[in-house]
N, C-alpha and C positions, 0 to 999 in steps of 0.2 A: 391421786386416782382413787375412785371410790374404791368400795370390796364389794368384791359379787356377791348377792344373795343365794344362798344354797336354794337348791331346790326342797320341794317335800319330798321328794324320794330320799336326797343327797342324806338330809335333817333325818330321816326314815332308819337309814339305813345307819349313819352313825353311830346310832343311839345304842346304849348300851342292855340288851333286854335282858330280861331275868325267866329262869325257869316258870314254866305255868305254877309247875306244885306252890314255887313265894308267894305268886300274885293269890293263887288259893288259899295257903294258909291265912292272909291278910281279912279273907272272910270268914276264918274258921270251921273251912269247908276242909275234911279227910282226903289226903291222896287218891286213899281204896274207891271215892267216890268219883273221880274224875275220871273220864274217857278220853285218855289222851290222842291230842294229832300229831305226834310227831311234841319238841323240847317244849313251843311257845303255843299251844293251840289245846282246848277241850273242849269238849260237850258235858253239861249237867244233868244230874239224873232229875227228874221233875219231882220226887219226894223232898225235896231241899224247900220248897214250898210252904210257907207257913203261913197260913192267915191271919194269923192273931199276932204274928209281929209285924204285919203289914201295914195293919190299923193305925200302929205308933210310930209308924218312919212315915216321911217329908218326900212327896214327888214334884218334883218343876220339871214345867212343861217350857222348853225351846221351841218360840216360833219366828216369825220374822215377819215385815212388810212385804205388799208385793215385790217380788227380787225382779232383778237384772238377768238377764239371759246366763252370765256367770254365779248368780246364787249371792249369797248376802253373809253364808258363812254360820248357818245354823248350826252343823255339826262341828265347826270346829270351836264356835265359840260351847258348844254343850261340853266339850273335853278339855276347853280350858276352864270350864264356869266349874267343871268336876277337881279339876287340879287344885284349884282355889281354894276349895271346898274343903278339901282335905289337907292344905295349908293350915287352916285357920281352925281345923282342928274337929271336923266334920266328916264322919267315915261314909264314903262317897262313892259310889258304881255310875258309872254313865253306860244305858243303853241305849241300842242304836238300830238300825236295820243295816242289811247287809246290801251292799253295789251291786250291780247290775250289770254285769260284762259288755252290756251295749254300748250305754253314756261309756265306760269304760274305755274303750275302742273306737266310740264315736265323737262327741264335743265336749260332753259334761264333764268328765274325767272318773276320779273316783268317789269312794265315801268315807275316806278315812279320817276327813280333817286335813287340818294343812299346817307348816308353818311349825312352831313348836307347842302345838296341840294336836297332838296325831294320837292314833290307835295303832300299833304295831305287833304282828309283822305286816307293814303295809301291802306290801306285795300280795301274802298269802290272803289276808281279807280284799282285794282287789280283784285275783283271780282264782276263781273258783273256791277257795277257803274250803270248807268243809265237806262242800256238794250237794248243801240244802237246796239248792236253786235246783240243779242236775234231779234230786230226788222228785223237785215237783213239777219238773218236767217230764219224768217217767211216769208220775200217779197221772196225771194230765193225758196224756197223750195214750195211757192204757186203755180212759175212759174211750178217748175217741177212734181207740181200735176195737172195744168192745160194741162201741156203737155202730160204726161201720159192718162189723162181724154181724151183727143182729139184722143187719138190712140185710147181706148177703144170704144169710142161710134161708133155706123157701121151706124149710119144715120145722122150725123152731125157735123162733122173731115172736119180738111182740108188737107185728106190723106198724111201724113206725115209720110214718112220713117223712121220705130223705130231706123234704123240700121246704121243713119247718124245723131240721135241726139247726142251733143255734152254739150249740160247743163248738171252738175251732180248738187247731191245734199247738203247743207251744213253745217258743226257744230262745235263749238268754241271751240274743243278739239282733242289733238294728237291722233290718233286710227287708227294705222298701218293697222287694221285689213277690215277699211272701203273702203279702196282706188279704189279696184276693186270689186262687189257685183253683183248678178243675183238678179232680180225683177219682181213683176208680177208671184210667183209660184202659183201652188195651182187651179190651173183651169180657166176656162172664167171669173166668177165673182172677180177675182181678178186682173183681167188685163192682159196687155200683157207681154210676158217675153222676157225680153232683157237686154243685159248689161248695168251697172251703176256702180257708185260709189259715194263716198264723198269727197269735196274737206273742208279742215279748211276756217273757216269764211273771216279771212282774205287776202285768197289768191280767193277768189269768186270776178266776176265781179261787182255784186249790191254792194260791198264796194268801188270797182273802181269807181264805180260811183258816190256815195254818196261821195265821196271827188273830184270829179271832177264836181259836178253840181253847180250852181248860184244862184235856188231857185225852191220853188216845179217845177213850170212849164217847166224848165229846167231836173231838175230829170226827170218828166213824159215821156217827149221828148226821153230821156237817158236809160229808160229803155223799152221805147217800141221801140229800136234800139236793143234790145238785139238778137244776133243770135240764132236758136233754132237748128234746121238743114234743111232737103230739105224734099220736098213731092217724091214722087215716081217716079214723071214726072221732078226732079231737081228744080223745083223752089223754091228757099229760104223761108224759112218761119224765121216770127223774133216775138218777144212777142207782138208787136203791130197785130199782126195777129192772137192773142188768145185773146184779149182785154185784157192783164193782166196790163198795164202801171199804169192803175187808182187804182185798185188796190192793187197793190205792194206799190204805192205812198202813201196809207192811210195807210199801215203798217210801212210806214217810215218816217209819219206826224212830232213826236215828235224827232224821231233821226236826221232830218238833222239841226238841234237845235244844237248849241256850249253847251260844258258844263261849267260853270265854278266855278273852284275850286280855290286854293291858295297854294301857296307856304310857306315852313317852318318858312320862315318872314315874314310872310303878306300880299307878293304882288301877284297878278290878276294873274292866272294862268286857260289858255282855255286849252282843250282835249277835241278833237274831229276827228270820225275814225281811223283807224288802218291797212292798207294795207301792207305787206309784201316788201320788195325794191329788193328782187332778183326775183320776179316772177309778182310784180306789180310795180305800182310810189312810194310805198315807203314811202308817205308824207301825211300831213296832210289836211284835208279838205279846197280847198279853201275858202268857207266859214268863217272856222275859222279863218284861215291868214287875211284874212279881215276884219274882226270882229275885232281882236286883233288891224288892223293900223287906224278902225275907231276909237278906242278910246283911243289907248296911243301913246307917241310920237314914243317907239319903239317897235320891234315884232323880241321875239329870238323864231326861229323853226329849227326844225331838220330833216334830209333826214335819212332814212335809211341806216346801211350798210358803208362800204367805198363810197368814192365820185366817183368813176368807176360805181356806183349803184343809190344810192340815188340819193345826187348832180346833176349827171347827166341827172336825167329823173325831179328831181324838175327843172332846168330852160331851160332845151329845152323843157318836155311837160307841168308840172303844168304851170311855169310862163306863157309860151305860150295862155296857154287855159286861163288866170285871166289874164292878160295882168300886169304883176308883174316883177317889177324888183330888184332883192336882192342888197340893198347897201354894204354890207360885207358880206364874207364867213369866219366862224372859222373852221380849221380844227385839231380835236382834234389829236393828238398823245400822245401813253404813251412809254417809254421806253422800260416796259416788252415785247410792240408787235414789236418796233424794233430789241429786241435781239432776237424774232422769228423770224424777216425776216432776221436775220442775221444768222441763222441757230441752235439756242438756241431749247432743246428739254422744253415739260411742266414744268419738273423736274427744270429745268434750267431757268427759267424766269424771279425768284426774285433776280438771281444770277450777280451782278455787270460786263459787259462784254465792256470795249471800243470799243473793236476790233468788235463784235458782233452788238454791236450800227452802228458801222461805215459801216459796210454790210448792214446792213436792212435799214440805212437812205434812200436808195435806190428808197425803197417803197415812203419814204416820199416824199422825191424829185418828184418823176411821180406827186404824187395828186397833190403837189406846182402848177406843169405843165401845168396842167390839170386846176386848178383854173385859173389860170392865161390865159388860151384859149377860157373862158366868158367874157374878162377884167375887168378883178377884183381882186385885189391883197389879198391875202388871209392871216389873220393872224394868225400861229398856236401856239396852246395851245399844254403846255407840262405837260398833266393830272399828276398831280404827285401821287407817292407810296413811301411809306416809302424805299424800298430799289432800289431807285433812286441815283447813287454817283452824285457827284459836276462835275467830268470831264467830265462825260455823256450827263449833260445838258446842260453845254458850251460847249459842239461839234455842241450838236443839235443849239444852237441858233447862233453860229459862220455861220457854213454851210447854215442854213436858210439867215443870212443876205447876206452871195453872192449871194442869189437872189435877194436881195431887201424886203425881207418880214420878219415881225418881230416872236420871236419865242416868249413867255410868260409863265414863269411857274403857271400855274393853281393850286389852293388850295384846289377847290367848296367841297370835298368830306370831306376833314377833318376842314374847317371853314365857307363853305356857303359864301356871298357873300362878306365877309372882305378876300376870299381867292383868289378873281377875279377882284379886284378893278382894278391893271394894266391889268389886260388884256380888262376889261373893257375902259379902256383909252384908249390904241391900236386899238380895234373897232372901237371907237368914232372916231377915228381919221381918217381911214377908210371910215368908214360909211358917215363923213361927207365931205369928201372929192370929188374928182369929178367922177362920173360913168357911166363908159365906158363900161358896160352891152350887150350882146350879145348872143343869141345862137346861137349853133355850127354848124348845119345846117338849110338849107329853108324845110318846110316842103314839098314842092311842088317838090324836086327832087325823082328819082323814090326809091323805098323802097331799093334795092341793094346798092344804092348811099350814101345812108341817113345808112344803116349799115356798112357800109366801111368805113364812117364817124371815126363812134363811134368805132368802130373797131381798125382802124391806130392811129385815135386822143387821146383815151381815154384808153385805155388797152395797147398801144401800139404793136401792130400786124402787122405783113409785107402784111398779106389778107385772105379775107374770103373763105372758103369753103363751097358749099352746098349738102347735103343730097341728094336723087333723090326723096327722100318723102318730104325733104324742095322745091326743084324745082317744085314738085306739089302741096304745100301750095302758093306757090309763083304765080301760075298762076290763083288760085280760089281765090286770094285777090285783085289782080289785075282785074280780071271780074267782083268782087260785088262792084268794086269802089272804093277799101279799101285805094289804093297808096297811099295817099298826106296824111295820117295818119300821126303821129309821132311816135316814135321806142322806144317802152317799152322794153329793152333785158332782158332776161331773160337767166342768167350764177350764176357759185357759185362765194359767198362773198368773199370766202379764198384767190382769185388770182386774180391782173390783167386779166389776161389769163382765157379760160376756162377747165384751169385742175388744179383743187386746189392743186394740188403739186407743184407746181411752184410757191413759195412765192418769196419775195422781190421782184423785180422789172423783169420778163420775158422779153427776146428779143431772136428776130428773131422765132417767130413763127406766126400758121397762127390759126384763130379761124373758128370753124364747124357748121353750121348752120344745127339742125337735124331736125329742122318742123319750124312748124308755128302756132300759135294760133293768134287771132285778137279778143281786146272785140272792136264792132261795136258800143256799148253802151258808154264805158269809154271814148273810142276814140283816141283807139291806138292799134297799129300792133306788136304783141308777136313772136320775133323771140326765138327758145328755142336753148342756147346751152350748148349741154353737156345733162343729166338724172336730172330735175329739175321736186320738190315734191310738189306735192300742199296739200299735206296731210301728215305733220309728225307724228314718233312715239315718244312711249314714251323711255324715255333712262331704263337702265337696274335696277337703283334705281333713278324711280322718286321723285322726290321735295316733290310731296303730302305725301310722308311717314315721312316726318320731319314735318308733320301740324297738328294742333288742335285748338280746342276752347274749353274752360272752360264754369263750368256754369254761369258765368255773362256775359256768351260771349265775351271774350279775347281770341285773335286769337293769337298763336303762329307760327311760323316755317317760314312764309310768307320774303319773300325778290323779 
């Protein structure tokens, strides 16, 4: 009879953790400096910040092919590529973004990793952790009470058109039910009524921001940029024109703070924010990227999503804005999502397919592509699962080498970092080698130019289309100055393309530009293509119904 496989909680909870102060001293970081949460959890003071020893430490970027509705395993292979790392003798931080209590509660699960490459305490980084999400929900929703408050009052507004604001309101959970909402009933003392809704935590600008700022006085800047809508007479109004900047800033004193936790073996593990990669950048707080190459030699982080998403908006806009250059990219692949882009149904996943393999490599090939048009040779990881055959993985690493790039079988899941040593060599080698680093367009070309880019280069598409409601998003970004932005797309994760029917690798088609969104604040230009959510629901048997806690407080069901 076989043995059961633990779970990631089971594995989670096992595991033997050590005081925050060890995993601290392991950076050379003072007790006195740490803001403790409680034995296994802190927050960093942002003076730990060094720029000059950033210059000389190694960041690899984890991304992945387009995934599977279940995910490809980016974060867990970034905490085992970390564990490797620091096998082999490489003093190593993985950071990360923080989960999102929705997927949480809803289908996705969590963001801790899996398997024996986790971040612990899984629980506490699962739910609620610190209350950086909590905090920029309060800065959020302060604006949209000061906003509302300015419509209300009839002797001291700076007449502002209800009917053109575009702030909604925000919360760290799926609720289908909020997306669109009437506000303001109930007569004069309740205000004025006009449409709103809710947008989830992580698809809100204040989190774009708080992973895109430098230090308070940068946030403050960043968010009294924020657009609100126009006065009656057209003149833009933006949050610095309600005073909310100072603010919002004091509501997000302690969250623009790294948090830092540890990995199942010991080592330095930051998380910090959590921004969506199909509708934001996807990436983790510059902040914490820096944080992590002030104090170890290396820094694994991960992008959201396939590298058409993530990847791409981490080094054309993050790097861009931190002046960051990633010495390696890993890009994960598993075999189950190539026998999907081969045309494998769910049923059919675990199911041994060459021929299936050999279709959906397809997909892999593009990202290789696509890596390689940052100069950067990328090295992928082939996440493994038990019903992986021998032929399948010698295709995938045959094919990869007539690129040039090496393929690696990954373990992290079922041995943590004794299961990524080579792959961890493969990066070093990599990493330390010479970089030829680049993004893919100048900011400075016009916004059309700069998505045609991304467009042709990175999805591969023959041209853009636009809307007649994008053509007049397109000329009100262009008036408030918006152009020289850089290009957050916003499309599904499922495809290349923007018609998630189109798995493996799409050609000859053109992609549709149906609007425009711009955060002013984050400081980047939202092209939307395609019906993109900023508020999910919950699926038809959410996750929360396999959870509990006992009474000594042990939490069950969590993954």
């Amino acid at each position: 009879m076989s043995k059961a496989v633990p779970s990631d909680l089971d594995i989670a909870q096992s595991a033997k953790i050590k005081h925050i102060n060890e995993i601290a001293a392991k950076l050379g970081i003072a007790v006195d400096d740490l803001e403790h949460f409680g034995k296994y959890k802190a927050k960093l003071p942002l003076n730990l910040i060094d720029e000059e020893k950033i210059k000389k430490h190694k960041l690899v970027l984890v991304t992945a092919i387009s995934p599977t509705p279940a995910g490809e395993g980016k974060t867990t292979t970034s905490i085992g590529l970390t564990e490797g790392l620091n096998i082999i003798g490489k003093k190593t931080t993985v950071v990360l973004r923080e989960p999102s209590l929705g997927p949480v509660f809803g289908i996705k699960g969590g963001a801790a990793g899996g398997g024996y490459s986790q971040v612990i305490p899984m629980e506490d980084i699962n739910l609620h952790f610190t209350g950086d999400f909590s905090a920029i929900e309060k800065a959020n929703n302060l604006l949209s009470a000061l906003i509302d408050n300015n419509i209300q009052n009839k002797t001291r507004n700076l007449n502002i058109d209800a009917r053109t604001v575009v702030w909604k309101r925000v919360m760290d959970m799926n609720d289908r039910a909020l997306r669109n909402i009437v506000i303001g009933l109930g007569g004069t003392t309740n205000g004025t009524p006009r449409q709103d809704g809710f947008n989830i935590t992580p698809a809100s600008e204040v989190m774009a921001i708080l992973c895109m700022s430098k230090n308070i006085e940068d946030l403050k800047t960043k968010l009294g940029n924020i657009f609100v809508g126009y006065t009656f007479e057209g003149k833009p109004i933006f949050a610095r024109d309600l005073n909310a900047q100072g603010a919002m800033a004091i509501l997000l004193k302690d969250a623009i703070k790294p948090n830092l936790v540890q990995t199942l073996e010991g080592n330095p593990a930051i998380i910090h924010g959590g921004p969506f990669a199909n509708i934001a950048q996807g990436t983790n707080t510059i902040i914490a990227t820096k944080m992590g190459l002030s104090l170890s030699d290396y820094v694994v982080t991960e992008a959201g999503f396939g590298a058409d998403l993530g990847a791409e908006k981490f080094m054309n806009i993050k790097c861009g804005y931190a002046g960051l250059k990633p010495n390696a990219v890993v890009l994960v692949a598993t075999i189950r999502a190539l026998r999907h882009h081969g045309g494998a149904k769910k049923d059919e996943y675990n199911t041994p397919s060459l021929e299936r393999v050999k279709k959906g490599f397809e997909n892999l090939e593009k990202h290789i592509e696509n890596i390689l048009k940052f100069g950067i040779k990328p090295v992928v990881a082939i996440n493994s699962f038990i019903s992986d055959s021998a032929e399948e993985v010698d295709f995938i690493k045959t094919e990869c080498a007539k690129h040039g790039v090496d393929a690696v079988l990954s373990e992290c899941w079922a041995k943590g970092g004794e299961g990524t040593t080579d792959l961890a060599k493969a990066v070093v080698k990599v990493a330390e080698g010479e970089n030829n680093f680049k993004p893919l367009y100048d900011w400075n070309l016009s916004i059309e130019e700069k998505i045609k880019i991304i467009a042709t280069e990175i999805y591969g598409a023959t041209d853009v289309e636009y809307s007649a409601k994008a053509r007049s998003g397109l000329k009100t970004i262009n008036a408030l100055g918006y152009d020289k932005l850089p290009i957050c797309m916003a499309k599904t994760q499922k495809s290349l393309s923007d018609n998630e029917t189109k798995i493996g690798r799409p050609r000859n088609f053109n992609v549709t530009v149906r609007e425009f969104e711009f955060a002013a604040g984050a400081g980047f230009v939202i092209p939307i293509l395609g019906e993109m959510m900023r508020m999910p629901g919950l699926p038809v048997t959410p996750a929360s119904e396999g959870m509990d806690i006992d009474a000594n407080g042990k939490i069950t069901g969590l993954s």
